[in-house]
C-alpha positions as CSV (number, residue, x, y, z in Angstrom):
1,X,104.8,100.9,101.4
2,X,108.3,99.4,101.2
3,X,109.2,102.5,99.0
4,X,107.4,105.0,101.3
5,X,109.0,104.2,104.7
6,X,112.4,104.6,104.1
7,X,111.9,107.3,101.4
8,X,109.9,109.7,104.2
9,X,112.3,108.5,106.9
10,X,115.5,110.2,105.0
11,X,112.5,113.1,103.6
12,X,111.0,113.7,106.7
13,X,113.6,112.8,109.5
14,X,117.1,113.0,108.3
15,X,116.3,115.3,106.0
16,X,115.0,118.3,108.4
17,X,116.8,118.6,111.6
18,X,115.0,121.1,113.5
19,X,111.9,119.2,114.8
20,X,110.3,118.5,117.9
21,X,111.3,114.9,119.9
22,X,107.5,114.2,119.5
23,X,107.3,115.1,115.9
24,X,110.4,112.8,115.0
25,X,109.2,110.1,117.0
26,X,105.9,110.0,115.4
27,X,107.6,110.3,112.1
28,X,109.5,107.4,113.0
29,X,107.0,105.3,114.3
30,X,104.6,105.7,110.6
31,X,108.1,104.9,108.7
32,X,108.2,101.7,110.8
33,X,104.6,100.6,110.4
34,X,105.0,101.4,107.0
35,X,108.1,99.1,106.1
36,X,107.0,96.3,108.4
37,X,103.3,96.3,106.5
38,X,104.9,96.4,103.6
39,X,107.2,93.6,104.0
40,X,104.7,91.5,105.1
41,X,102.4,92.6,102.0
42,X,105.3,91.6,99.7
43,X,107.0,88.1,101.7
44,X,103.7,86.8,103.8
45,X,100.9,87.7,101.4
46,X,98.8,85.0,102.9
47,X,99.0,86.4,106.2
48,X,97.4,89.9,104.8
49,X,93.0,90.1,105.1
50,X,91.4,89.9,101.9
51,X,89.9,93.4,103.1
52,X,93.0,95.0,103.2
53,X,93.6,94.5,99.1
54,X,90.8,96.7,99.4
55,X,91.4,99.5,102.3
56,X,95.0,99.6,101.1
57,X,94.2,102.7,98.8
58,X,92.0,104.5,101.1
59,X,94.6,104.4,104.0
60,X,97.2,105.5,101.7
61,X,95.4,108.5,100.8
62,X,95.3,109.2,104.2
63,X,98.7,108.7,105.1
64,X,99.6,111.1,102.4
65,X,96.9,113.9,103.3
66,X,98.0,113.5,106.8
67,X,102.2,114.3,106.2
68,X,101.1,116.8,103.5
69,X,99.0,118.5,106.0
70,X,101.6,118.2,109.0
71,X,104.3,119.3,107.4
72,X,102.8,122.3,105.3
73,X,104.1,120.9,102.3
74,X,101.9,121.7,99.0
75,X,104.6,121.1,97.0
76,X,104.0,119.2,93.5
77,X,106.7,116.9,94.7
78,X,104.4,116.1,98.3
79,X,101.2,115.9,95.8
80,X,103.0,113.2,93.5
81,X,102.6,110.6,96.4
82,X,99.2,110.3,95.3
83,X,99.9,108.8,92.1
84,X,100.7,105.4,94.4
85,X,96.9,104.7,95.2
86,X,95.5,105.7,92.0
87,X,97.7,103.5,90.1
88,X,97.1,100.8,92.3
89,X,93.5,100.9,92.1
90,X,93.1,101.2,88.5
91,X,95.6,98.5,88.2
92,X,93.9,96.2,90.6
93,X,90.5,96.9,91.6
94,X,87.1,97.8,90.4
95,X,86.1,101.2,88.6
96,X,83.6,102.0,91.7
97,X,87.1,101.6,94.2
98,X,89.1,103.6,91.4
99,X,86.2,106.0,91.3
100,X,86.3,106.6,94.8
101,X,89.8,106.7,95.4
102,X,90.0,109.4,92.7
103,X,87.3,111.4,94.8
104,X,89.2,111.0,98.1
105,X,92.5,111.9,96.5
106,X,90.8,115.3,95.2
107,X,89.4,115.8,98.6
108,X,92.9,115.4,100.3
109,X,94.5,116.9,97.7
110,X,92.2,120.0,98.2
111,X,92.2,120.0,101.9
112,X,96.5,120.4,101.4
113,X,96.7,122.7,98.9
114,X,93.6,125.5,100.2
115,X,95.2,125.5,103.6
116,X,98.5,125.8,102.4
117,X,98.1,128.3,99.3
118,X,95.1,129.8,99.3
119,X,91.8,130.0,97.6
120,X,93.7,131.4,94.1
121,X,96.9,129.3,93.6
122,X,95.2,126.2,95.5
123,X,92.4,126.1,93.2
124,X,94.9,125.7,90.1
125,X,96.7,123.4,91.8
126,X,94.1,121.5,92.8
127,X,92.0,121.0,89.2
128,X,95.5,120.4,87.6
129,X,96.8,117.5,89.7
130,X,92.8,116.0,89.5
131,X,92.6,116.2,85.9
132,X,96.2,115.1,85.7
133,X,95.4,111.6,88.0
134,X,91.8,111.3,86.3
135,X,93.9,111.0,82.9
136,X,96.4,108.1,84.5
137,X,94.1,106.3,86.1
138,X,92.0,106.2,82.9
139,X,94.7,105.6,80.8
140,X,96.2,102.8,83.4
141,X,92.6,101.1,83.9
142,X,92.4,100.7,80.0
143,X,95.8,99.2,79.1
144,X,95.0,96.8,81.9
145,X,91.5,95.9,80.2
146,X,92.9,95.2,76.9
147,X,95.6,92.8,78.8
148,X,92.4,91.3,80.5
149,X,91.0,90.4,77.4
150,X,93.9,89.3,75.4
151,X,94.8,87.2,78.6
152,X,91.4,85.8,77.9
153,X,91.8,84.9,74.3
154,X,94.8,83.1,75.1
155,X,93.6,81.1,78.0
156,X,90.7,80.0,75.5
157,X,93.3,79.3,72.5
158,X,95.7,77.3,74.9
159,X,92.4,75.1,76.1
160,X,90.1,74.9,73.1
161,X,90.8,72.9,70.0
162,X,91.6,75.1,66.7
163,X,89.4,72.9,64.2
164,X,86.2,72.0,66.2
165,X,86.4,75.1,68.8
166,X,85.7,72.6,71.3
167,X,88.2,71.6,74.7
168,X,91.1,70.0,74.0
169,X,92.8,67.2,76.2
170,X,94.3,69.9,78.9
171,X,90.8,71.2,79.5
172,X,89.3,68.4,79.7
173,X,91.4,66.9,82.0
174,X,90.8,69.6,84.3
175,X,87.4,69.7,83.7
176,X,87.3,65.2,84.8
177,X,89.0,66.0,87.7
178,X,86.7,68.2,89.2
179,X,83.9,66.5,87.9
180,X,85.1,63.2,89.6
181,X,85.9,65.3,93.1
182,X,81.8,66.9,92.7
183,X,80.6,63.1,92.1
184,X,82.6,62.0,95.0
185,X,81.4,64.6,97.3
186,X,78.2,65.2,96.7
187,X,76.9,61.0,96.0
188,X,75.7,62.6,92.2
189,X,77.0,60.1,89.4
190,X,78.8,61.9,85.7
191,X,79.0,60.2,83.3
192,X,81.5,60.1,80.2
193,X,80.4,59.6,76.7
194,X,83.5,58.6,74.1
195,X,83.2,58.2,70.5
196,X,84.9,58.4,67.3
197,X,83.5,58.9,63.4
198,X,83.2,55.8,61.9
199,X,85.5,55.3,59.2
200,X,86.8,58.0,59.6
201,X,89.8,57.2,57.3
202,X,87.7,56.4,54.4
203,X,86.7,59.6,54.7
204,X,89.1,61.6,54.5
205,X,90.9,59.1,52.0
206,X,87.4,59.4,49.7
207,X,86.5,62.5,49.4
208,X,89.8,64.4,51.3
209,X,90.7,66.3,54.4
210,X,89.0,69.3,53.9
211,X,85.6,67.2,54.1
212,X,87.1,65.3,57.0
213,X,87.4,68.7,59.0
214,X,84.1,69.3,58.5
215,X,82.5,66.1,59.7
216,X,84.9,66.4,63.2
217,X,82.7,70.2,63.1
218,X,79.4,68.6,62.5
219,X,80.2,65.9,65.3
220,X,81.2,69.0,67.3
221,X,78.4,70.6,66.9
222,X,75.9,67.7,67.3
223,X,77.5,67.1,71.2
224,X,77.7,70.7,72.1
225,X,73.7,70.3,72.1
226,X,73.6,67.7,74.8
227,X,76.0,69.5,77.1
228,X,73.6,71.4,78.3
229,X,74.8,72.5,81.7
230,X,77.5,75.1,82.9
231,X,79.5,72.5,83.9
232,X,79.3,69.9,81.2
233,X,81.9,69.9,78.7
234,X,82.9,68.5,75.1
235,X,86.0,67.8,74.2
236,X,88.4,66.2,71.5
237,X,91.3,64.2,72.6
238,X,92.6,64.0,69.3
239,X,92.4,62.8,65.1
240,X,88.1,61.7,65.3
241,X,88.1,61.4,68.8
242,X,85.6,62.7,71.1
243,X,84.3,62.5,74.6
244,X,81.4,64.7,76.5
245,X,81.2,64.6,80.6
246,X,77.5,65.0,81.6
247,X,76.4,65.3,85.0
248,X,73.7,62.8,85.0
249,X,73.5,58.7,85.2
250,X,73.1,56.1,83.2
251,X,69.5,57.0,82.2
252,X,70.3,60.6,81.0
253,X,73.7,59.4,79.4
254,X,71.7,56.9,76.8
255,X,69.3,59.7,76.0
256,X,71.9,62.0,75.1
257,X,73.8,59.6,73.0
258,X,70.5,59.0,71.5
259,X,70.4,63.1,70.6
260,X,73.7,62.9,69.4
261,X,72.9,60.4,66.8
262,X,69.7,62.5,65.9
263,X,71.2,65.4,65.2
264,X,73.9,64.0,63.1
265,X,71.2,62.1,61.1
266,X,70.1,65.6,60.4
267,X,73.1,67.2,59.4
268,X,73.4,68.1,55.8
269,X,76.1,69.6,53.4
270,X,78.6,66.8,53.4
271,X,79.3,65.1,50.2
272,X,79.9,61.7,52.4
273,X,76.5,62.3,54.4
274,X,76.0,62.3,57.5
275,X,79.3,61.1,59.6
276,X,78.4,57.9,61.7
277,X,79.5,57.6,65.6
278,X,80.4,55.1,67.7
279,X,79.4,55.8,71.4
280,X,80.9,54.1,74.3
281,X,79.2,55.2,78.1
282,X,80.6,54.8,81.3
283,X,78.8,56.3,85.0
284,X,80.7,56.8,88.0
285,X,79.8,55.3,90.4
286,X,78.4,52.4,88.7
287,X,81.2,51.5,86.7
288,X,84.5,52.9,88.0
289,X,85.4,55.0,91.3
290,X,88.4,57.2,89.7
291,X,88.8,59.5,86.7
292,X,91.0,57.0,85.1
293,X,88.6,54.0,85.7
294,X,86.0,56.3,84.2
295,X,88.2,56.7,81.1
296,X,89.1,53.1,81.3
297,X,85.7,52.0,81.0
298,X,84.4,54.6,78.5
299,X,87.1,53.9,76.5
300,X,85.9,49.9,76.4
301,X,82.6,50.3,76.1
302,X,83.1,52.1,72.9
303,X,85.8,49.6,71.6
304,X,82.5,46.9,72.1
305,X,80.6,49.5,70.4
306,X,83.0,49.2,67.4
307,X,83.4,46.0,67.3
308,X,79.8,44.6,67.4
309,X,79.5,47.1,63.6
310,X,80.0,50.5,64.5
311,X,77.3,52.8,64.5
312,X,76.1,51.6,67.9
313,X,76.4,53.0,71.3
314,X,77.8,50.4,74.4
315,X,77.8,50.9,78.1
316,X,80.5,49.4,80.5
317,X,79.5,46.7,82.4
318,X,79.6,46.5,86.5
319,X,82.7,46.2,87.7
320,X,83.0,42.5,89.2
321,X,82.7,41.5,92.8
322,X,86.6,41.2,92.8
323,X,87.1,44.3,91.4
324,X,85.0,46.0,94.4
325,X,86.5,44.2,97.0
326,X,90.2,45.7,95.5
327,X,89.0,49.0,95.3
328,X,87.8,48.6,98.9
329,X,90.5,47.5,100.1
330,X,92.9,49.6,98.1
């Protein structure tokens, strides 16, 4: 719209003289509204409906029919203008808007061209340019669904962890944070599960890395089947590391370690065996009111876990009476 205001002004206006008051006028007024929307589309986007994405298209077609039609002008040069919404939509918006901006373009284009030319050269005309803007819109809807899905595949590259396939720290982090603002909000206690393989180093020392990467997979694995829920997630924060954020309490947190370790036991193919875990738990809110008390607390509980033998899973203890009256008061 930027582009179209001052671009009919000079076409329609300074371009061609001999024109009525009324007609220049008018013309002057649409460049105006034109410019002005525009600039608000491009500097105040916020200001903008959310319905107007959509109707932007639609009204353009109009626009276009309406000058075409007013000013006699079929020419292939008048017909171009058209290209503007169907590139839009099929860069933009869905294949039923492209779809019907396509049609509406045909039907202005038609209602131009068959008023202006004839039934004989309007008809050519007419299937030309619609096969011609039925080819870019095509073409422009398909380069934009293979950037789609390569912006996909690096989204999930940039938040997963290469080895395990699992989140990695960025994700998870996200992931906490929201987690922590649903608990907060809605009264629902998460809770946070964080373990490492047990000698893990012995390991990979024994038997080598290769071996090692495949016990991190089978640990993967064994916690993907307890985050059972859209928004639970696993994640690895790095060397044996792992935590899983479940939303659920203390209750549902101990049963799921539980089916971690049960599934591991299972888990065949390693020349080491089965890897061993470590589990520490911690439950907002019964044992911290922040995502990094939460880690905090985790993160002790399975440093108790570890150091009463490994192989054992530990929950965080209450925060004191102390600590709750510095929260409050904080």
């Amino acid at each position: 719209m930027l582009a179209a205001g001052p671009l009919n002004m000079v076409t329609g206006v300074l371009l061609v003289p001999q024109t009525s008051l009324v007609s220049t006028l008018g013309f002057t007024g649409l460049c105006a509204a034109l410019t002005a929307i525009g600039a608000i589309c491009r500097w105040w986007p916020e200001r903008v409906p959310r319905s107007f994405w959509l109707v932007a298209p639609f009204f353009a077609v109009v626009v276009i029919t309406g000058l075409n039609v007013s000013t006699h002008d079929a020419s292939t040069g008048a017909q171009l203008f058209y290209l503007w919404p169907v590139i839009y939509s099929a860069s933009f918006l869905s294949r039923t808007v492209i779809t019907a901006t396509l049609v509406m373009v045909s039907a202005g284009d038609a209602a131009v061209v068959f008023g202006v030319l004839g039934a004989t050269r309007g008809s050519t005309d007419w299937v030309s340019l619609t096969v011609a803007f039925s080819l870019i819109a095509v073409v422009v809807a398909t380069l934009r669904a293979r950037n789609d899905r390569l912006r996909q595949v690096l989204e999930t590259q940039a938040l997963a962890d290469p080895l395990t396939g699992v989140a990695n720290r960025r994700s998870f982090d996200e992931k906490l944070a929201r987690g922590v603002a649903w608990s907060t909000a809605t009264g629902r206690p998460i809770a946070l599960l964080t373990l490492d393989v047990d000698h893990f180093k012995q390991i990979n020392d024994t038997w080598g890395h290769a071996v090692g990467d495949q016990a991190l997979q089978q640990v993967a694995n064994a916690l993907r089947r307890v985050a059972r829920r859209e928004d639970d997630i696993v994640a690895r924060l790095g060397g044996d590391e792992f935590v899983v954020l479940l939303r659920t309490d203390r209750t549902g947190a101990r049963r799921a370690a539980d089916e971690i370790r049960a599934g591991l036991a299972a888990a065949d193919g390693l020349p080491a065996g089965p890897p061993g875990v470590s589990i520490g738990i911690a439950v907002l809110p019964d044992h911290a009111g922040t995502a990094g008390e939460l880690l905090t607390a985790s993160d002790t509980a399975l440093y108790a876990a570890k150091s009463g033998g490994r192989g054992r899973t530990a929950t965080a203890d209450p925060p004191t009476r102390a600590a709750r009256l510095g929260q409050a008061v904080a």
